[in-house]
C-alpha positions as CSV (number, residue, x, y, z in Angstrom):
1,X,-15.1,21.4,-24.8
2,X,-14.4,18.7,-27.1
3,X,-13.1,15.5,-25.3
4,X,-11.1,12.3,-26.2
5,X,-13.2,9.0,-26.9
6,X,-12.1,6.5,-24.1
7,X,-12.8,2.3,-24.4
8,X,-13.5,0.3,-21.5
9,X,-10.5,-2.4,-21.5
10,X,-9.5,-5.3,-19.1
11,X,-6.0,-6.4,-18.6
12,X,-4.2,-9.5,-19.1
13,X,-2.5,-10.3,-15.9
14,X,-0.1,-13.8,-14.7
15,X,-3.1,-15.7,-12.5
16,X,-2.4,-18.1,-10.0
17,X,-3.5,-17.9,-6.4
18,X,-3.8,-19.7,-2.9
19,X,-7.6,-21.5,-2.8
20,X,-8.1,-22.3,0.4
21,X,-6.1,-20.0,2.3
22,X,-7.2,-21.4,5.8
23,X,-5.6,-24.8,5.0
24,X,-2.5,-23.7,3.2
25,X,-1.6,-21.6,6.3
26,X,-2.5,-24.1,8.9
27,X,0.0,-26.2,7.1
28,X,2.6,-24.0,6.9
29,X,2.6,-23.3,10.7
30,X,2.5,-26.9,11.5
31,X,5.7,-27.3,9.8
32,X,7.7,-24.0,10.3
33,X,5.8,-22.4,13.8
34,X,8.6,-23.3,16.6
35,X,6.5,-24.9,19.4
36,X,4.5,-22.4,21.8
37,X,4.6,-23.3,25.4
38,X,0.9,-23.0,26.8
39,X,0.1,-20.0,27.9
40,X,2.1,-18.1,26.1
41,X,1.6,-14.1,25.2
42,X,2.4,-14.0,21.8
43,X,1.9,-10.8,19.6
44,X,0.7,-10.9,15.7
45,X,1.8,-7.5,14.0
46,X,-1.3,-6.1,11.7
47,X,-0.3,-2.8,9.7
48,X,-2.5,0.0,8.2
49,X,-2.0,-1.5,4.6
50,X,-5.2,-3.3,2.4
51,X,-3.9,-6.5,2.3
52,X,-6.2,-9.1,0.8
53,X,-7.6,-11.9,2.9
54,X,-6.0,-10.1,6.0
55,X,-8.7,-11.3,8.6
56,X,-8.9,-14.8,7.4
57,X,-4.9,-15.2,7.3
58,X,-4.7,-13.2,11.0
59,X,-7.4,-15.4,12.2
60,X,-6.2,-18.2,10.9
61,X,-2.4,-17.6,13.0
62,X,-4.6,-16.9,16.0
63,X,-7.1,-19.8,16.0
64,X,-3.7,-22.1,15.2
65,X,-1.9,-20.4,18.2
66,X,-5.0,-20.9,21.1
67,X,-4.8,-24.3,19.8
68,X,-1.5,-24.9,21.3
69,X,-2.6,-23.2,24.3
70,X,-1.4,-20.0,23.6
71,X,-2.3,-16.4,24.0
72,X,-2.6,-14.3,21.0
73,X,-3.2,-11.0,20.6
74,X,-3.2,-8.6,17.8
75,X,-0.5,-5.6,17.8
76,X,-1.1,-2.2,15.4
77,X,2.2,-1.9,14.3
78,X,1.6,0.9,11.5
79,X,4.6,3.3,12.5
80,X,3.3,6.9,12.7
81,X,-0.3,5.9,10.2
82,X,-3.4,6.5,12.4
83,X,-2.4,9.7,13.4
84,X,0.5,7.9,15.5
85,X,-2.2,7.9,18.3
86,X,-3.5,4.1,19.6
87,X,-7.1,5.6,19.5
88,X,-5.9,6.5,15.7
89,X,-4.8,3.2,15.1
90,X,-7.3,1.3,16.5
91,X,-9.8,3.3,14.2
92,X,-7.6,2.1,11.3
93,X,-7.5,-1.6,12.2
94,X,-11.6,-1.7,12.9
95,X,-12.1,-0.4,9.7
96,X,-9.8,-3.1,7.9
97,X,-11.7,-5.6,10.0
98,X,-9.9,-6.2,13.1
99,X,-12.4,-6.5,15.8
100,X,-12.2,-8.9,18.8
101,X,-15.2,-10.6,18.0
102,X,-14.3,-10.9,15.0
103,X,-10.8,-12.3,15.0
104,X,-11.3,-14.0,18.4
105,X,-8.3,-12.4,20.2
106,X,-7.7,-9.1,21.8
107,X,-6.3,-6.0,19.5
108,X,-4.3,-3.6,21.2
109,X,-2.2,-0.1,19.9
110,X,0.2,1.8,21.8
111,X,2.8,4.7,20.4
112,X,5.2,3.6,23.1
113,X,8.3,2.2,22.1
114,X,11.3,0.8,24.1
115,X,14.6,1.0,23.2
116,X,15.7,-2.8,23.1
117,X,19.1,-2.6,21.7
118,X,21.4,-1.0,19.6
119,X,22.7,-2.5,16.2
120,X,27.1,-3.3,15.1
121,X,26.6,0.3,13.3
122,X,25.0,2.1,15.6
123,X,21.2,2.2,14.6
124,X,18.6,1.7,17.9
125,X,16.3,-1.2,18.2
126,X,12.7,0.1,18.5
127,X,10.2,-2.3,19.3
128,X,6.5,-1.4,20.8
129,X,6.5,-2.0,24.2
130,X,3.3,-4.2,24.2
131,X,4.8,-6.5,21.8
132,X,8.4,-6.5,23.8
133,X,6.2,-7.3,27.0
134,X,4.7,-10.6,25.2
135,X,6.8,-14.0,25.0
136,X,7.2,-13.7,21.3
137,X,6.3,-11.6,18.6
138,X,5.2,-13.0,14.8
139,X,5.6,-10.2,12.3
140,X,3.1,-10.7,9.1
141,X,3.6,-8.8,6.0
142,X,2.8,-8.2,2.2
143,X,6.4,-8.1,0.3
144,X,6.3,-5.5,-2.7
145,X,8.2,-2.8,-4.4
146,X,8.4,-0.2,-2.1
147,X,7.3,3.2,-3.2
148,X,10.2,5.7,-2.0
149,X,13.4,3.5,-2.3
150,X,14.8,-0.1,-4.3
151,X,17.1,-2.4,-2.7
152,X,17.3,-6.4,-2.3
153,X,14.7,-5.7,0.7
154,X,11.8,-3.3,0.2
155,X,8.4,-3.3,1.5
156,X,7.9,-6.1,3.4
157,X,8.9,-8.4,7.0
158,X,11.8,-5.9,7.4
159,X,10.4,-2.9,7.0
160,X,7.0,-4.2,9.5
161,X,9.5,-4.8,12.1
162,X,11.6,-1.4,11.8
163,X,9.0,0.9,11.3
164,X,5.6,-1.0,12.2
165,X,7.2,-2.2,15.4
166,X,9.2,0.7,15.6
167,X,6.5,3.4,15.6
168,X,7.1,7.1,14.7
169,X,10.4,6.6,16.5
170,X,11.8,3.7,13.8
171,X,9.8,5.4,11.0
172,X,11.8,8.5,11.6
173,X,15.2,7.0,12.0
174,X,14.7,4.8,8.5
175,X,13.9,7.8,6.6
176,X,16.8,10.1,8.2
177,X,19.2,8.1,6.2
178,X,17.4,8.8,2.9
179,X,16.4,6.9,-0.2
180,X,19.5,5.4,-1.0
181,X,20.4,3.7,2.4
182,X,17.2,2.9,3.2
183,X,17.4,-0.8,2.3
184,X,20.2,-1.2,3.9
185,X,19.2,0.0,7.1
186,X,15.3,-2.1,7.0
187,X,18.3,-5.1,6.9
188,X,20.4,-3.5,9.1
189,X,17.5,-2.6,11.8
190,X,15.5,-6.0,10.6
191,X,18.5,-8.0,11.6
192,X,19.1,-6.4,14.9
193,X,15.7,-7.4,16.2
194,X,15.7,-10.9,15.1
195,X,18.9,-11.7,16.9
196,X,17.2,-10.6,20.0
197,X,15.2,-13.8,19.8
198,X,11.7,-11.8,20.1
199,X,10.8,-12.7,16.5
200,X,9.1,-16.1,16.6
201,X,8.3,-16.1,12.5
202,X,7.7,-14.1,9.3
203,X,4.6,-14.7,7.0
204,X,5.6,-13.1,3.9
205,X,2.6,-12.6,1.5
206,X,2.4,-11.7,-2.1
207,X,-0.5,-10.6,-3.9
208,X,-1.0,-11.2,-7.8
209,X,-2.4,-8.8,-10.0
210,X,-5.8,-9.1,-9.2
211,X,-4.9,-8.6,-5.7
212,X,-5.8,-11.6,-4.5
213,X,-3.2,-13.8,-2.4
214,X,-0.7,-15.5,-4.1
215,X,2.0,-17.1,-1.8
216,X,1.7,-17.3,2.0
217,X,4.5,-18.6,3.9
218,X,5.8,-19.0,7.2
219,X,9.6,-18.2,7.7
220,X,12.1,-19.3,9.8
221,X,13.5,-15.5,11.9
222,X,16.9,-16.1,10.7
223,X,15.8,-16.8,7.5
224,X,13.5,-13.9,6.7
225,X,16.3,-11.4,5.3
226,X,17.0,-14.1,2.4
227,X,13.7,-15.4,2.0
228,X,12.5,-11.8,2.2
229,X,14.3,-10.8,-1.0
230,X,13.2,-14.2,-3.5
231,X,9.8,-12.9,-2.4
232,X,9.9,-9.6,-3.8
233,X,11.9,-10.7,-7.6
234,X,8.4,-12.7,-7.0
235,X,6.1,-9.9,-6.4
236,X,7.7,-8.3,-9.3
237,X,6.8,-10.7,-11.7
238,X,3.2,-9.9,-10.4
239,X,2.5,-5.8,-10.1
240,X,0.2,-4.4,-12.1
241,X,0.6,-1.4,-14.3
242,X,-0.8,0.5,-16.5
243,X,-0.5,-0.7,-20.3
244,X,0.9,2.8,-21.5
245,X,4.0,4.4,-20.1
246,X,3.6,8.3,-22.1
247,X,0.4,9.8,-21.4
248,X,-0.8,13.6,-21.4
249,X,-3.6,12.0,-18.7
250,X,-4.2,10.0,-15.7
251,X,-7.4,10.4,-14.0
252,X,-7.0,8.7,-10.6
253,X,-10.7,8.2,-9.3
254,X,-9.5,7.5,-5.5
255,X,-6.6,7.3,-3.6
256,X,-5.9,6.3,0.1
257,X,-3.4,4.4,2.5
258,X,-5.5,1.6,1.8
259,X,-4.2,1.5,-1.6
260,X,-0.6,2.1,-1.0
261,X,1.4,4.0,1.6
262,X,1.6,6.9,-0.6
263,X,-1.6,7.3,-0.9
264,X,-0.7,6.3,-4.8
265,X,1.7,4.0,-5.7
266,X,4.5,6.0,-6.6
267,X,5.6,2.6,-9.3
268,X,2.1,2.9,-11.2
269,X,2.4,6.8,-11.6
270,X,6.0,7.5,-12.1
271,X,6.3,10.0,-9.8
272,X,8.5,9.8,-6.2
273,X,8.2,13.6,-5.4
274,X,11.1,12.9,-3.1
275,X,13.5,16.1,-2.9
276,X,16.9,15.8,-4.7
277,X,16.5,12.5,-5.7
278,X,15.1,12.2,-9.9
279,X,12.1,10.6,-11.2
280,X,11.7,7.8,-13.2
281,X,11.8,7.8,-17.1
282,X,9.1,5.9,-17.4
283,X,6.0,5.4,-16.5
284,X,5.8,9.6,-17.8
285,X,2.1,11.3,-17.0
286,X,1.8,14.8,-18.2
287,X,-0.7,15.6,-15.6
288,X,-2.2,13.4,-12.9
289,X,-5.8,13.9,-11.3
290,X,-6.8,12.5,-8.2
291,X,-10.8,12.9,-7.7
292,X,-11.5,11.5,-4.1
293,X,-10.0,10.4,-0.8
294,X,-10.9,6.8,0.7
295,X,-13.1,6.6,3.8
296,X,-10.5,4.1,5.0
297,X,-7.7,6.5,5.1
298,X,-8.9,8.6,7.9
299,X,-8.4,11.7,6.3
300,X,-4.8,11.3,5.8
301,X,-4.4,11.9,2.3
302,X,-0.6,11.6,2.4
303,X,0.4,11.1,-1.6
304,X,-1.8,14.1,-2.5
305,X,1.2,15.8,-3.2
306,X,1.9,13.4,-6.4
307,X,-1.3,14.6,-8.6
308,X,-1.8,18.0,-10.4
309,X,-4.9,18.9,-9.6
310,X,-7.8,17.5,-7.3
311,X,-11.0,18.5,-6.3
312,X,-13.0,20.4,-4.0
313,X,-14.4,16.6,-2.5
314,X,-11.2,15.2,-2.0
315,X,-9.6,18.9,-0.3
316,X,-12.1,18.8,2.3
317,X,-11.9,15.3,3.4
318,X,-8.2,16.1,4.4
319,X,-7.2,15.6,8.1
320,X,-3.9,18.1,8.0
321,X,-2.4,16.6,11.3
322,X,-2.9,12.9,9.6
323,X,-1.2,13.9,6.4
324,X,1.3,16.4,8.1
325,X,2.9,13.9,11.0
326,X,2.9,11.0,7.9
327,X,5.3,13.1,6.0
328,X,6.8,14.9,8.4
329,X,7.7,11.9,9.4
330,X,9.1,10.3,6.4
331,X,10.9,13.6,5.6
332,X,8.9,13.7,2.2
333,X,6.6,16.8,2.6
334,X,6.3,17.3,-0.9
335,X,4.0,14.6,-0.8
336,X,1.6,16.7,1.4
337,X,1.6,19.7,-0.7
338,X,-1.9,20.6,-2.4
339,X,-2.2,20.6,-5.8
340,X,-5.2,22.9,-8.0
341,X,-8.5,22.5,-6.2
342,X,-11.7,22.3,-8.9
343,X,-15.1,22.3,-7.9
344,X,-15.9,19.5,-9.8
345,X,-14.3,16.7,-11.6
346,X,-15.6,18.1,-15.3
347,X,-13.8,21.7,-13.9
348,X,-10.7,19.0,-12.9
349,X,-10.5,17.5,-16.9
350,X,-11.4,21.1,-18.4
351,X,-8.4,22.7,-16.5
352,X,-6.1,19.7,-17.6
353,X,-6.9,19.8,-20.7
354,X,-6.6,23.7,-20.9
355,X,-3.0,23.2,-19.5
356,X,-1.7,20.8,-22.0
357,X,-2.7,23.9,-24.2
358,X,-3.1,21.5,-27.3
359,X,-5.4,22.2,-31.0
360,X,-7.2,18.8,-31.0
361,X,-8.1,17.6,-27.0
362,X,-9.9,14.8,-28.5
363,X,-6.2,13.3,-29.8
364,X,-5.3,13.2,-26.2
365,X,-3.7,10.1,-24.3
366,X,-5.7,9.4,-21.8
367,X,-6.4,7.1,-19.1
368,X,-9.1,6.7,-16.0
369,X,-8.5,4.3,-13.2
370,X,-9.7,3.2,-9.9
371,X,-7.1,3.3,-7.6
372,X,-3.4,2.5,-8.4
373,X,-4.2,-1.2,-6.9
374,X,-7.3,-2.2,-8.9
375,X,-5.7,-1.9,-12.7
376,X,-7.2,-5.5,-14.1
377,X,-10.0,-2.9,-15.5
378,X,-9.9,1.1,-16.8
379,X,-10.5,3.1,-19.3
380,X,-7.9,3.9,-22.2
381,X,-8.8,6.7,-25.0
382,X,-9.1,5.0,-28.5
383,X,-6.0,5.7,-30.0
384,X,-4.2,3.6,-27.4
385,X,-6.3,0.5,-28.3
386,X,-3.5,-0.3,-30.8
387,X,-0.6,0.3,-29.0
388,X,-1.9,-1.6,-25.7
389,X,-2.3,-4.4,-28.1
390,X,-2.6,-8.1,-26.6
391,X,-2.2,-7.1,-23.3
392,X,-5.8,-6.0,-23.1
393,X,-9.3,-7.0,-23.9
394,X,-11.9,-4.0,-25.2
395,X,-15.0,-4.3,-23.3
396,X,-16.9,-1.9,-24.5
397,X,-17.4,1.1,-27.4
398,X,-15.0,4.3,-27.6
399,X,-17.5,7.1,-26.2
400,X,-16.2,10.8,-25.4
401,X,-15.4,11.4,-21.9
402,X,-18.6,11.8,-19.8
403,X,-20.1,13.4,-16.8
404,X,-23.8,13.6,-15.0
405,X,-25.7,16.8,-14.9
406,X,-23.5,17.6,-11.5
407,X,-20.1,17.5,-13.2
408,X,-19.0,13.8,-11.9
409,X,-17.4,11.3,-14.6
410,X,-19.7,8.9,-15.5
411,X,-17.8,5.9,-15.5
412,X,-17.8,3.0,-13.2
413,X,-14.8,0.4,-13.5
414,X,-16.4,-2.6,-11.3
415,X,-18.8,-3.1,-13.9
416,X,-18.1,-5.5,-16.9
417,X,-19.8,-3.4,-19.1
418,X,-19.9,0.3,-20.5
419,X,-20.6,3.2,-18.5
């Protein structure tokens, strides 16, 4: 089979980030951190998501907090993610690096929720009942587009304390009311629990392009909703994306929670997969191949359901009860559903290219990726050099499309050079 000639490219992304992340946080809790009486319990809320910096910032609040004499501990607040077991979520928080030893506090998951109130409209206050039992509860998030719903409030403090505090119980009642209400109810919910007086703080992250950590502040409880939503226009001006919106196709070499909770961001691929509700004009991929599944993920390969075809590798690294109770629990199942398994990621491109059912493959528009996180470098076929135009730098020479003697691509986008 003839294939297209793909270039090596790098992107032009807005820079900017946070040096020294130790003192800028320090800082920030000197100055917006109510005072701790010693001895205190006070829980830190850590998700399941791949946020950058994540054990230095956590460490950071935790060394700052037994310096005022009080008791930290981390919380896995990660709704129904790690199987919506504690021995599931601990699993996910060792592998993103939160250990005892190494953060210097204890870490502790529990699926049991309490019911600590109801909201004006009638939604019910979930909160873990660890975190409830402490003296105060600091909830630590990255803000970002979410990837099922848009509203003034997306992913971010709001939605850590309705589902991540909330468990499989808040997960479930958020997605109940759908797509369209779902903002509303993470401010709804979000609001609720803060007037309790639980929530000490917010620290609202946001990540630029590279992934690296932009802006880190601390927020005052009744001013996280406002704050909340500045954040993500911020975030906004930062997510990457892929330099071409029409393309007959993506090549996704891994996907993973660790990369989004969808497994793949639903805003790089164009694709939502949500019954009833219709999917964006643009970005617009023809077909959409997903080769592997993160280590980090556990198995749960929720987001699978978003890709055309996948391979044999990536099939039998699914954990079904993972993937099942993750969107089972956010209603979307379609994001479960298999798509074509290949043997091999040569028999994935052959059978995509066979379904666009076009005379010249090689005039394809293609494009290979890492994840739908790491887009600063990828691979774009030749004849979108042009149209990319200053928003990238070529890196290398257009080759066709290549794989070793065992059917794997032969491309590796960490490099700085060719293949």
């Amino acid at each position: 089979m003839k294939y297209p000639e793909v270039v090596k490219v790098k992107q032009r992304f807005p820079s900017g980030k946070i040096e020294n992340i130790e003192k800028h946080l320090t800082e920030e809790l000197k100055h917006q951190l109510p005072a701790v009486q010693k001895g205190a319990s006070i829980a830190i809320t850590v998700g399941s998501r791949g946020i950058s910096n994540r054990v230095s910032i956590v460490k950071t609040v935790v060394d700052y907090l037994k310096g005022q004499g009080a008791a930290p501990f981390i919380i896995g607040a990660m709704g129904s993610h790690g199987g919506g077991t504690p021995e599931g979520q601990m699993d996910v928080l060792e592998s993103l690096g939160f250990t005892e030893e190494a953060i210097g506090c204890p870490v502790r998951t529990s699926a049991t929720v309490v019911e600590v109130g109801t909201t004006d409209i009638g939604f019910t206050l979930y909160c873990d009942k660890m975190a409830w039992e402490s003296d105060g509860i600091i909830v630590m998030n990255r803000v970002k587009l979410h990837t099922s719903f848009r509203g003034p409030n997306e992913s971010g403090l709001l939605k850590m304390i309705t589902v991540g505090l909330g468990k499989a119980k808040g997960a479930n009642q958020l997605h109940r009311q759908g797509p369209p209400n779902m903002s509303k109810t993470v401010q709804e919910v979000g609001r609720g629990m803060i007037n309790t007086g639980k929530i000490l703080a917010g620290i609202g992250i946001v990540e630029n392009s590279f992934d690296e950590t932009a802006h880190l502040e601390v927020i005052h409880p009744q001013s996280i909703l406002e704050r909340e939503r500045e954040l993500l226009l911020l975030s906004k001006e930062y997510f990457p994306r892929i330099p071409i919106e029409q393309l007959d196709l993506l090549i996704v070499k891994k996907m993973g929670k660790n990369y989004s909770g969808t497994g793949m961001d639903t805003n790089v691929l164009g694709r939502t997969k949500i019954f009833g509700v219709p999917e964006p004009q643009t970005p617009s991929f023809k077909r959409i191949g997903v080769l592997d599944l993160d280590d980090s993920s556990h198995g749960n390969a929720t987001g699978i359901g978003l890709a055309d075809l996948t391979t044999e590798r990536l099939f039998q690294k699914i954990d079904r009860q993972k993937t099942y109770l993750n969107c089972l629990t956010s209603t979307y199942v379609q994001r479960a559903m298999i798509p074509m398994v290949l043997d091999t990621e040569q028999e994935l491109v052959n059978k995509a290219i066979d379904s666009l059912a076009v005379e010249d493959p090689t005039a394809l528009r293609v494009a290979i990726i890492e994840n739908t996180l790491d887009l600063e470098t990828l691979y774009l076929s030749h004849n979108l050099i042009e149209e990319a135009g200053e928003q990238i730098d070529v890196m290398s020479d257009s080759e066709p499309i290549a794989f070793t003697e065992d059917g794997e691509l032969n491309y590796f986008l960490g490099s700085a050079g060719g293949h």
